[in-house]
C-alpha positions as CSV (number, residue, x, y, z in Angstrom):
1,X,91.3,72.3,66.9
2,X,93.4,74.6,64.6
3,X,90.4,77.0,64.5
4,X,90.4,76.9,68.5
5,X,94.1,77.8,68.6
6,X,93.6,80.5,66.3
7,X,90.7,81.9,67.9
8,X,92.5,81.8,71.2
9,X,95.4,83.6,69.8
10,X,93.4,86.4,68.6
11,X,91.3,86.4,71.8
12,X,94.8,87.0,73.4
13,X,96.3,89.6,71.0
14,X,93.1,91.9,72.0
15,X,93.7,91.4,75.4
16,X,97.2,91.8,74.7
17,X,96.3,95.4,72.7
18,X,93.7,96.2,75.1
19,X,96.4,95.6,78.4
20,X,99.0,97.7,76.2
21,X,96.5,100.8,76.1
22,X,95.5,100.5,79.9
23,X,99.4,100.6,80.6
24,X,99.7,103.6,77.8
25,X,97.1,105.1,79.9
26,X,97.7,105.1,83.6
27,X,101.3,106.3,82.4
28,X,99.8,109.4,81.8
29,X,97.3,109.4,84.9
30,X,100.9,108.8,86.7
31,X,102.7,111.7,85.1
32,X,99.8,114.5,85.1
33,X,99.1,113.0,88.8
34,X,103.3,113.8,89.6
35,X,103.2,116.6,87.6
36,X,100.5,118.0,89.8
37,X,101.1,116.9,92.9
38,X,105.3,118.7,92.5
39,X,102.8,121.9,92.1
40,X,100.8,121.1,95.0
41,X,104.3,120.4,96.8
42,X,105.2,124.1,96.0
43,X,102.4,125.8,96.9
44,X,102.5,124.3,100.1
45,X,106.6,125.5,100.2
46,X,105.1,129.0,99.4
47,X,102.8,128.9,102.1
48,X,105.0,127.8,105.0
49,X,107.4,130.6,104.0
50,X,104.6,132.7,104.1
51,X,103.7,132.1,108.0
């Protein structure tokens, strides 16, 4: 039973270190995505001045 527990635990730490990454990772989908879509946002500024 102990070996269970402890095999669940670590089963549980890797999703727990795998769930960390996937966070760590769409943060920086989010801020490229903002980051690109405030240049799109300006280009779009530029070209209504434009008309």
């Amino acid at each position: 039973m102990i070996l269970a527990m402890a095999s669940e635990r670590a089963a549980n730490e890797a999703q727990l270190a795998a769930a960390t990454a996937e966070v760590a990772r769409l943060t920086a989908v989010e801020r490229s995505a903002n980051e690109r879509i405030a240049n799109l946002t300006s280009i779009v500024k530029v070209l209504e001045r434009a008309q």
